[in-house]
MARMI-423950 format. One record per residue (C-alpha): x, y negated, z negated; chain; residue in three letters; residue number from 1. Coordinates in nm, 4 decimals, padded with zeros to 6 digits. Each point is the difference from the previous one (the first is absolute). Layout:
BEGIN
{site {X,Y,Z},A,ALA,NUM}
...
***
This chain:
BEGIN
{site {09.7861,-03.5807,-10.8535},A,UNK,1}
{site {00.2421,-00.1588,00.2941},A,UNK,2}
{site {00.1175,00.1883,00.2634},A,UNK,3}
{site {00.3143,00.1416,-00.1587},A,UNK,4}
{site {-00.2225,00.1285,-00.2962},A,UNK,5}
{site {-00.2243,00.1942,00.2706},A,UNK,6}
{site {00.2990,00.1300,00.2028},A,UNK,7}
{site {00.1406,00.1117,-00.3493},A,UNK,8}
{site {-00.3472,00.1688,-00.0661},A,UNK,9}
{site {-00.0296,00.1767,00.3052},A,UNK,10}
{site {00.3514,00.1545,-00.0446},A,UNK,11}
{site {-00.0774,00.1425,-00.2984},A,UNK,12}
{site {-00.3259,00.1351,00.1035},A,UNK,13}
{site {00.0704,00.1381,00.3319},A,UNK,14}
{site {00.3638,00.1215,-00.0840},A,UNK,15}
{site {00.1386,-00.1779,00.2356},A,UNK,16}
{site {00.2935,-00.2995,-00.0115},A,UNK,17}
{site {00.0006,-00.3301,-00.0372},A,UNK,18}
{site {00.0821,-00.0311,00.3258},A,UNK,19}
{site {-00.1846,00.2597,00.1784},A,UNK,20}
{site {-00.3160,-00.1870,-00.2288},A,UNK,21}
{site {00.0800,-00.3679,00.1337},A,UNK,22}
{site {-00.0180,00.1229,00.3775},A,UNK,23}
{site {-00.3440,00.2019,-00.0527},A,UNK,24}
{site {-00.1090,-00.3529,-00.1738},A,UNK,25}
{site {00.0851,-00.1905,00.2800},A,UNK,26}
{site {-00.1347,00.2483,00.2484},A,UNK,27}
{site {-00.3171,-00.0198,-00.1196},A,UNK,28}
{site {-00.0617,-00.3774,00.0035},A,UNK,29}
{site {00.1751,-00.0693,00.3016},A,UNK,30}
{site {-00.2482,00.2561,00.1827},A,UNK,31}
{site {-00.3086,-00.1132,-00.2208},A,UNK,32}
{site {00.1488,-00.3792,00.1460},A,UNK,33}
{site {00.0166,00.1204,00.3261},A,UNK,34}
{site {-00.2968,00.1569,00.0254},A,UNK,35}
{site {-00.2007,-00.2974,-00.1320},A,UNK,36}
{site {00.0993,-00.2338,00.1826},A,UNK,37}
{site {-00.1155,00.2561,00.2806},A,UNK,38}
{site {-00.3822,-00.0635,-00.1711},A,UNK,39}
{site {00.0385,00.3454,-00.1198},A,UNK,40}
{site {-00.1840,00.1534,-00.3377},A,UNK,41}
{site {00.2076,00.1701,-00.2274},A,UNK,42}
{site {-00.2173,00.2286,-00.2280},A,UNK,43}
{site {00.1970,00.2197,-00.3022},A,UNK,44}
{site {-00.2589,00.2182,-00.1357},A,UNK,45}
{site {00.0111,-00.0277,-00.3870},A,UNK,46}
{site {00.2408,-00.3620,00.0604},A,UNK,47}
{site {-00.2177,-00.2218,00.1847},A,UNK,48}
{site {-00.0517,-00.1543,00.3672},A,UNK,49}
{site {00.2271,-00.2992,00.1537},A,UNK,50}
{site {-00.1584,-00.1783,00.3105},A,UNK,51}
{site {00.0084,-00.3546,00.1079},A,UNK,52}
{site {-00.2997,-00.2576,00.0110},A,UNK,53}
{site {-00.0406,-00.3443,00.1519},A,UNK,54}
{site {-00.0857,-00.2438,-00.2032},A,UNK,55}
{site {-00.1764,-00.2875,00.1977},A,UNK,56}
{site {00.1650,-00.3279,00.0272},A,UNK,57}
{site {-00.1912,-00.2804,-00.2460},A,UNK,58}
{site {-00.0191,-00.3291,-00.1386},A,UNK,59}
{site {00.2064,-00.0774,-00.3366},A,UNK,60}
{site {00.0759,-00.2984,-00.2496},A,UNK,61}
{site {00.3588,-00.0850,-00.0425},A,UNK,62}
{site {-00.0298,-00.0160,-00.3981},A,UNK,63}
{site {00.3087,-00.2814,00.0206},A,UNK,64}
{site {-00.2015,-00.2537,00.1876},A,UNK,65}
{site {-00.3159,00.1622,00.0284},A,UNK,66}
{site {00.0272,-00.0145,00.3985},A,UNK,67}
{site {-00.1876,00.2432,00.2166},A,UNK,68}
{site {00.2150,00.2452,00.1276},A,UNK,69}
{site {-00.0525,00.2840,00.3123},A,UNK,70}
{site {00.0800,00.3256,-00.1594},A,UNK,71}
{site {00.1129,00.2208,00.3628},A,UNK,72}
{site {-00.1208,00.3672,-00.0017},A,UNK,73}
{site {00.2163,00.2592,-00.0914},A,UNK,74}
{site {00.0515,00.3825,-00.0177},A,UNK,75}
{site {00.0741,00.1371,-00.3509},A,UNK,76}
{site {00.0493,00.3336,-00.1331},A,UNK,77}
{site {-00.2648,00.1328,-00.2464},A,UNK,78}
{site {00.0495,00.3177,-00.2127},A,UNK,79}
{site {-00.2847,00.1945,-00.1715},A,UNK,80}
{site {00.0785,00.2834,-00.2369},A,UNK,81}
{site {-00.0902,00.3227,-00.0185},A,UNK,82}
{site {-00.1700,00.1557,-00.2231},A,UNK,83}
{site {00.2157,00.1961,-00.2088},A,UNK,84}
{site {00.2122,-00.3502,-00.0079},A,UNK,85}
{site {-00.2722,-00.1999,-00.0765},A,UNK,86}
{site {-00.0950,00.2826,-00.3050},A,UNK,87}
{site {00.3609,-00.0802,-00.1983},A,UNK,88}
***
């Protein structure tokens, strides 16, 4: 499903246009963005939790030429899902 499919989907099930559908859609994951990048936790009982872990920096192989390569640290965003999700 891309994002039309879902903003089509949500119309349906919430009654509500296409339109009215895309800007909800885009609400939500500019603010879930936002907050984020913040270090927030999102938590959606029944959907899951969104928060962001660092992931410390480390050594790598280049599989071209089989150099050693610095990895940096970084932050990325990790998702679990609920359980009612995780029951489908």
């Amino acid at each position: 499903m891309n994002k039309t499919e879902l903003i089509n989907a949500i119309s349906e099930k919430a009654g509500l246009s296409k339109v009215d559908a895309k800007k909800a859609l885009d609400a939500f994951i500019e603010t879930v963005g936002e907050e984020l990048k913040k270090g927030e936790k999102i938590a959606l009982v029944g959907f899951g939790t969104y928060s962001v872990t660092e992931k410390a920096a480390r050594k790598g192989i280049n599989p071209r030429t089989k150099a050693t390569i610095n990895i940096p640290a970084k932050k990325v965003v990790k998702f679990k899902a609920g359980a009612e999700l995780a029951n489908l």
